[in-house]
N, C-alpha and C positions, 0 to 999 in steps of 0.2 A: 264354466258349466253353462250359461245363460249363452254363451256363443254357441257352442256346441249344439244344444237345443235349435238355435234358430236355423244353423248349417243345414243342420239332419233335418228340418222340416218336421221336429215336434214342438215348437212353435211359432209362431208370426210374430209374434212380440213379448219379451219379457222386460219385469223391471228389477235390478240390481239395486241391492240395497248393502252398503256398507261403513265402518266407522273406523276413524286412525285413532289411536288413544295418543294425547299431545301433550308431553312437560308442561307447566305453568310457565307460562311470561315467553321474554321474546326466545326463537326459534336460535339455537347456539352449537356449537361444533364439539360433539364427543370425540374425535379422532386427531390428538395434538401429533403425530406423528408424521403427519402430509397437510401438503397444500390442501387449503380450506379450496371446494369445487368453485365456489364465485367469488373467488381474491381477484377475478381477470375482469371480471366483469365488475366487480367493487372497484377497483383500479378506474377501470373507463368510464363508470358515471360519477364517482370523485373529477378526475380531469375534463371532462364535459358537461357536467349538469355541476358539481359543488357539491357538498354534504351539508345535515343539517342534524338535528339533535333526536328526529325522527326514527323509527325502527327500520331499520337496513330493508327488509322486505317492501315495505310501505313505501321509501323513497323509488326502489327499482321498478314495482308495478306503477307508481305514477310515472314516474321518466321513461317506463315506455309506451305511457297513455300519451305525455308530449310529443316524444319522438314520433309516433306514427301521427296524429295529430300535423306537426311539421311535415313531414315525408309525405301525408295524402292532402294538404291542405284541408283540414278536415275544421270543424269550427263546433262549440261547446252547445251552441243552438241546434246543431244536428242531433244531440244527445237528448234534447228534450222531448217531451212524449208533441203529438200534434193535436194545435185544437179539436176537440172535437171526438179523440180517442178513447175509447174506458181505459181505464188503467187503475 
């Protein structure tokens, strides 16, 4: 709807407001009948980065905060705010 509005030119800007309702605890797979969608990509940070006792989610947002990190040469002092910033 909020698209639509700003298509049509009845508005210039809206804001979207919404909420997922979320099971307790870690994120887990209702569908025992098919391959879980990130077994491929569980597989490839298993054999390249390792596992650890961490929640599946947590380890794959980090290892791909590393991997790009690697891949840009990028450094954890970039992430800092700079003197002298409000923040």
């Amino acid at each position: 709807m909020a698209r639509n509005m700003v298509s049509h030119g009845v508005a210039d800007c809206v804001m979207v407001v919404g909420f997922e309702k979320m099971f307790p605890g870690s994120l887990g797979s209702f569908f025992k009948d098919r391959t879980d969608p990130c077994a491929t990509t569980g597989e490839m940070m298993a054999a390249t980065r390792g596992r650890t006792d961490s929640p599946a989610a947590a380890q794959m947002f980090g290892n791909a905060g590393r991997e790009y990190m690697e891949k840009y040469a990028s450094r954890i002092s970039q992430l800092e705010p700079e003197s002298g910033s409000s923040s």
